[in-house]
C-alpha positions as semicolon CSV with decimal commas, in nm:
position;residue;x (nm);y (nm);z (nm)
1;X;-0,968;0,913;3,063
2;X;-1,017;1,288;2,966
3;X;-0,803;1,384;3,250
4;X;-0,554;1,165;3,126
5;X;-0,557;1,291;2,783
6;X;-0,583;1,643;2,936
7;X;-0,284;1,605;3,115
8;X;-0,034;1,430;2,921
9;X;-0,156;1,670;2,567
10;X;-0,267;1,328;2,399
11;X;-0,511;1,387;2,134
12;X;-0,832;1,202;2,041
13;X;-0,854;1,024;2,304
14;X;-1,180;1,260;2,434
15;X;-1,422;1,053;2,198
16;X;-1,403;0,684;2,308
17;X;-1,589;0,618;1,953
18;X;-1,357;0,785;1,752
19;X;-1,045;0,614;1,910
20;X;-1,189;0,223;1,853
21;X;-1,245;0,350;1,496
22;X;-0,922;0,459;1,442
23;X;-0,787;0,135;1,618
24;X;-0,991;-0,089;1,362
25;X;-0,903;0,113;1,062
26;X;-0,554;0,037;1,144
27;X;-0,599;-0,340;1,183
28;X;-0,829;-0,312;0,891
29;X;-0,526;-0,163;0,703
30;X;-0,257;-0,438;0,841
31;X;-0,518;-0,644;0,698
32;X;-0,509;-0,551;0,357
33;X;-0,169;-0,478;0,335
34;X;-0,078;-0,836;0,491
35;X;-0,306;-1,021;0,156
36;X;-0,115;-0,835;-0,141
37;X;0,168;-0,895;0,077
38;X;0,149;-1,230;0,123
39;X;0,104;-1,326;-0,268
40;X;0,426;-1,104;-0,316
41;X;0,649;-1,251;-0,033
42;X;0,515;-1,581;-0,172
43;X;0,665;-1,493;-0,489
44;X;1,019;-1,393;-0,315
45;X;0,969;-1,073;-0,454
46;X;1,159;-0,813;-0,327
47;X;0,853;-0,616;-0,096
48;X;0,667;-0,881;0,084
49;X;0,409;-0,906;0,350
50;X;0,557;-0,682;0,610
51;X;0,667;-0,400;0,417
52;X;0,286;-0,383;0,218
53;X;0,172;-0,421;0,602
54;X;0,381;-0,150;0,716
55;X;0,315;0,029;0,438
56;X;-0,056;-0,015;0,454
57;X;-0,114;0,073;0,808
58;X;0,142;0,379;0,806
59;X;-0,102;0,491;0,510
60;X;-0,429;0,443;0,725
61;X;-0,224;0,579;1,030
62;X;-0,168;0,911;0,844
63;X;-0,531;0,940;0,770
64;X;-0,670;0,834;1,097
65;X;-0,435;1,121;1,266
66;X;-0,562;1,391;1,028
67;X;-0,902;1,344;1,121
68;X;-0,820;1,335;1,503
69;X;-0,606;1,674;1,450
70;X;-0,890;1,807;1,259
71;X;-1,170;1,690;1,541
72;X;-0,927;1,830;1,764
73;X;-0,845;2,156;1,639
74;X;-1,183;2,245;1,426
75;X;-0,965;2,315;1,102
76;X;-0,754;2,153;0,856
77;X;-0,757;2,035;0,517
78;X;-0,813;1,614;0,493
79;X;-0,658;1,564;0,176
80;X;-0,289;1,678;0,231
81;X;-0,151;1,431;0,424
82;X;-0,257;1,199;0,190
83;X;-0,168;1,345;-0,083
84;X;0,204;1,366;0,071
85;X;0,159;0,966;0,148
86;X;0,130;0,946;-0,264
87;X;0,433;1,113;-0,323
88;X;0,642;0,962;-0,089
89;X;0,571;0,595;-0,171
90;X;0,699;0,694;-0,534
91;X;0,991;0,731;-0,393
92;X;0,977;0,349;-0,216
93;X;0,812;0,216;-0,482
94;X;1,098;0,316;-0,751
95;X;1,352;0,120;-0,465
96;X;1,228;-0,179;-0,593
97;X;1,235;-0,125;-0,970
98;X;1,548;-0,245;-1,157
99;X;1,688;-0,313;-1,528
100;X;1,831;-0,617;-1,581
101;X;2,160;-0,653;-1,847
102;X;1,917;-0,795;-2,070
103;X;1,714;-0,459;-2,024
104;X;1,454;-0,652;-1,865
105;X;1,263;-0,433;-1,565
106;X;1,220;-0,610;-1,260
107;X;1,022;-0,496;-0,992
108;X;0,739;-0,292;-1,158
109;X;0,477;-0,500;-1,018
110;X;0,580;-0,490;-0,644
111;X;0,643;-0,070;-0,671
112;X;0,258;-0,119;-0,830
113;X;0,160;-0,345;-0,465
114;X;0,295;-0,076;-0,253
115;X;0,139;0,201;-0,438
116;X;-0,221;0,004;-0,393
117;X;-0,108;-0,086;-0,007
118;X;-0,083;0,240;0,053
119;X;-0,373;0,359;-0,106
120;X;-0,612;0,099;0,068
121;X;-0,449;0,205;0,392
122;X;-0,547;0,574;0,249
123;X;-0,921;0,442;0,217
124;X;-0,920;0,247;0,530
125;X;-0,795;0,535;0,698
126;X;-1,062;0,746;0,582
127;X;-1,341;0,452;0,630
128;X;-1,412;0,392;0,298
129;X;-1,440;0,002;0,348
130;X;-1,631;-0,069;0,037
131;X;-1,372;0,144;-0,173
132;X;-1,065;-0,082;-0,004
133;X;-1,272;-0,407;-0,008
134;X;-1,326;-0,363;-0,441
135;X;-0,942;-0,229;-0,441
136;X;-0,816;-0,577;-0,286
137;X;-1,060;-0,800;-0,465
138;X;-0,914;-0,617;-0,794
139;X;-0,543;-0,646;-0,684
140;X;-0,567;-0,991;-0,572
141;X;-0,715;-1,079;-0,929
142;X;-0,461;-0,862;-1,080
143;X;-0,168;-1,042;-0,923
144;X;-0,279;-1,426;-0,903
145;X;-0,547;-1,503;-1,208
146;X;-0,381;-1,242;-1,432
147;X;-0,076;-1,415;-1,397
148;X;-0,142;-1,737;-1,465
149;X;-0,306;-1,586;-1,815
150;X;-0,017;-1,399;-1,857
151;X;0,235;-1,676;-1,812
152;X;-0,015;-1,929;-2,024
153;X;-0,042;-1,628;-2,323
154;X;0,323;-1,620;-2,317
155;X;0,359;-2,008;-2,303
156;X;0,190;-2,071;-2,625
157;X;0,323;-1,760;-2,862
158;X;0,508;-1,842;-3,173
159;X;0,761;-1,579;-3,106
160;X;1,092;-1,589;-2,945
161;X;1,276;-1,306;-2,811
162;X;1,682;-1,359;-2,852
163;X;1,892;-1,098;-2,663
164;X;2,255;-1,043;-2,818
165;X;2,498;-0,829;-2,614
166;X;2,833;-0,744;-2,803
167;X;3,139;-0,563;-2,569
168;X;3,336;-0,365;-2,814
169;X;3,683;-0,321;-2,647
């Protein structure tokens, strides 16, 4: 296998361990990012299970190849690809955020799911199981119970919100 690896310039692939840890991180990661998926595709929203899956395990992936390029080459600094996966999900995170003509915004919670699928896959990446196990025990509460006692708070207020659009021509 080393002669393999040797040969064709792959990387990581000298430690047997570290490559079946990488490989469960990132099923680890399609894991998570398949749960807050699924409670968003089940909600026809518009980022469902397998962008937070590909999200997730891209997330993960970037971490697991920073610590084989670090192993590898003995130097390297573990925090800025992640840091780089942070910004960039901004920017496909704010792809799903709209403002309706009643200047309602739409989409706020799914650009929050993507943000959280890629930081588990982040986590998982890293091996910090415990950190993404707490992260999708508080998302999943976020986005199922917290919604049913938002929907039942707004249900039963004694207010009434009237929108009134006037086109001056």
């Amino acid at each position: 296998m080393k002669e393999i690896a040797e040969y064709t310039g792959m990387i990581g692939m000298e430690n047997i361990v570290s490559v079946t840890s990488g490989i469960v991180r990132i099923l680890l990661a399609a894991i998570c990012g398949a749960v807050i998926g699924t409670e968003r595709g089940r909600k026809h929203r518009p980022a469902g299970l397998r962008t937070h899956m590909l999200v997730c395990v891209a997330a993960a992936l970037v971490m697991v190849t920073n610590e084989q390029l670090i192993q590898v080459y003995g130097s390297g600094d573990p925090t800025r690809m992640g840091a780089q996966v942070i910004s960039g999900i901004g920017f496909l995170g704010a792809g799903t955020i709209i403002v309706t003509r009643q200047n309602e915004i739409r989409g706020l919670t799914t650009a929050a799911g993507l943000w959280v699928a890629a930081s588990l896959g982040l986590a998982v990446g890293t091996g910090f199981y415990s950190g993404a196990f707490i992260g999708i025990l508080f998302t999943v509460f976020a986005l199922v119970l917290l919604k049913k006692i938002d929907v039942y708070i707004k249900q039963h207020a004694r207010s009434m919100e009237i929108y009134i659009e006037h086109n001056i021509e």
